[in-house]
C-alpha positions as CSV (number, residue, x, y, z in Angstrom):
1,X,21.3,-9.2,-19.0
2,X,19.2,-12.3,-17.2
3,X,17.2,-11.1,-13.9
4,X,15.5,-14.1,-12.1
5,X,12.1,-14.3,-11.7
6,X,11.4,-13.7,-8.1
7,X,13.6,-11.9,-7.6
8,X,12.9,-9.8,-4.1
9,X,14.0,-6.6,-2.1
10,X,12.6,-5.5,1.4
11,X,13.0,-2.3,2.2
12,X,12.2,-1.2,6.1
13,X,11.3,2.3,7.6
14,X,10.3,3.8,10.9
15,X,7.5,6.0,10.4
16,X,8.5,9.6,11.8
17,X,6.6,13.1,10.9
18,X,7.9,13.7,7.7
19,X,6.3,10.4,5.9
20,X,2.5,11.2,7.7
21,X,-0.2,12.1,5.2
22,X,-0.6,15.3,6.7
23,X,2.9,16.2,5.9
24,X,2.8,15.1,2.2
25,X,-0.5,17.1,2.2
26,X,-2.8,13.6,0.6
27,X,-4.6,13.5,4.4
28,X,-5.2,15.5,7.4
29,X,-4.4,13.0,10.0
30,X,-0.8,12.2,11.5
31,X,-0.8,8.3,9.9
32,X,1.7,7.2,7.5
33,X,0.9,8.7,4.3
34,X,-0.2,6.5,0.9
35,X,2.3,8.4,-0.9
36,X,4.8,7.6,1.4
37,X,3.8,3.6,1.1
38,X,4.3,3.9,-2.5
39,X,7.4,5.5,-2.7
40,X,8.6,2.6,-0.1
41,X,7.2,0.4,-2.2
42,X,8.4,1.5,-5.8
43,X,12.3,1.9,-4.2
44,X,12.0,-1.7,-3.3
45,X,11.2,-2.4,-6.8
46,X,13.7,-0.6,-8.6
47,X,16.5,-1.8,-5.8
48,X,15.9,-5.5,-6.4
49,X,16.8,-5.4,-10.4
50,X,19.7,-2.3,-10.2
51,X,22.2,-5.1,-9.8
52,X,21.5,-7.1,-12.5
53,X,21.3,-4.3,-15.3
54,X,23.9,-3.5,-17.9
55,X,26.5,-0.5,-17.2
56,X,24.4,3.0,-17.7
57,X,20.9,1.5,-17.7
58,X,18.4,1.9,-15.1
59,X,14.2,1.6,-14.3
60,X,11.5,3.8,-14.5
61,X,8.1,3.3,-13.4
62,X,5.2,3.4,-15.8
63,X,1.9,2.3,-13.3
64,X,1.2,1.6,-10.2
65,X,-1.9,0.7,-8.7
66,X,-1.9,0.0,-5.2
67,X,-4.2,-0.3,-1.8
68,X,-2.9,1.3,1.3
69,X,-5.7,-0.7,3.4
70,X,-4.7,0.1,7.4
71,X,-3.4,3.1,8.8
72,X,0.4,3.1,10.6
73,X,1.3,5.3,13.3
74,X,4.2,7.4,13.8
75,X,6.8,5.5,15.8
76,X,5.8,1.9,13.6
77,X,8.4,0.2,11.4
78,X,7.0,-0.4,7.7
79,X,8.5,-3.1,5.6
80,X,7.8,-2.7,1.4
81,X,8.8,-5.9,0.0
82,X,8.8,-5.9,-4.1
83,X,8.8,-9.4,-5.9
84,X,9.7,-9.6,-9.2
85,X,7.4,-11.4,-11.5
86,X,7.6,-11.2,-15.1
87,X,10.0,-9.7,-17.4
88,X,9.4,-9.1,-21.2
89,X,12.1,-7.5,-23.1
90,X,12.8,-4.3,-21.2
91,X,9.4,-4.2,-19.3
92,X,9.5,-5.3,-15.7
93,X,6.8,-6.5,-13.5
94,X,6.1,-7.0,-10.3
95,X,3.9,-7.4,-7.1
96,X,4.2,-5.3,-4.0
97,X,3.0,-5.5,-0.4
98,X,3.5,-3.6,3.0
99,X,3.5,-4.4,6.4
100,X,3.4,-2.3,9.6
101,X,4.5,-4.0,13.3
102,X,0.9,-6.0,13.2
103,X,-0.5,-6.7,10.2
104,X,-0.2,-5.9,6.3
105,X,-1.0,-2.0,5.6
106,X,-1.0,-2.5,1.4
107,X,-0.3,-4.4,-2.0
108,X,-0.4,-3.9,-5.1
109,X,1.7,-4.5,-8.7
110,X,4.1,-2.1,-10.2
111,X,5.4,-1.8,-13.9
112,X,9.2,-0.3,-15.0
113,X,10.8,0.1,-17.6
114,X,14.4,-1.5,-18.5
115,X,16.3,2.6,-20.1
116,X,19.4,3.5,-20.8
117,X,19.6,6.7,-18.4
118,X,22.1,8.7,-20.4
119,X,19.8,8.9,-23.6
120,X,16.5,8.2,-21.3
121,X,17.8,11.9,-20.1
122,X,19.0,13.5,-23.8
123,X,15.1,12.7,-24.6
124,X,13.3,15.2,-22.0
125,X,15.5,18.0,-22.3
């Protein structure tokens, strides 16, 4: 298994209701929702390596730490783009970033792991 540095997924969204921080319950106000952004964010992540990993594995994330730094209304579309940019043995890493209609909303960086899922799963139950 060889996955390019650099390598990149975007991943776009129109903010409706259901992604606002007041309905994921982290705000009271009807913006897109941090939890929202990362979730965005992290899909973009584990989309842009899926391809490239052996029959049976998959990623899971270990840390994030991101800044949601402008809030998006409803009705805005919100692009998560996830850059690959290192990869040591299984661990993955790579930087994040979000962008509303105007500007950037966030960015961050984003670990996962390289697991096989079968026996990933045969360990938590």
């Amino acid at each position: 298994m060889d996955i390019p540095l650099n390598t990149t997924r975007k991943l776009t969204i129109k903010v409706e209701e259901k992604d606002t921080a007041l309905a994921h319950g982290s705000g009271s106000v009807n913006v897109f929702a941090t939890p929202a952004m990362v979730a965005l964010m992290e899909n973009a992540a584990r989309q842009s390596v899926q391809a490239f990993l052996n029959e049976g594995d998959t990623t899971v994330g270990t840390e994030i730490a991101v800044k949601h730094i402008k809030a998006t209304a409803v009705g805005q579309n919100v692009e998560a783009r996830a850059v690959l940019t290192e990869v040591d043995g299984r661990k993955l890493k790579f930087t994040l970033e979000a962008f509303d209609d105007q500007d950037r909303i966030g960015f961050g960086t984003h670990t996962r792991y390289i697991v096989n899922e079968a026996r990933f799963m045969e360990q938590i139950t």
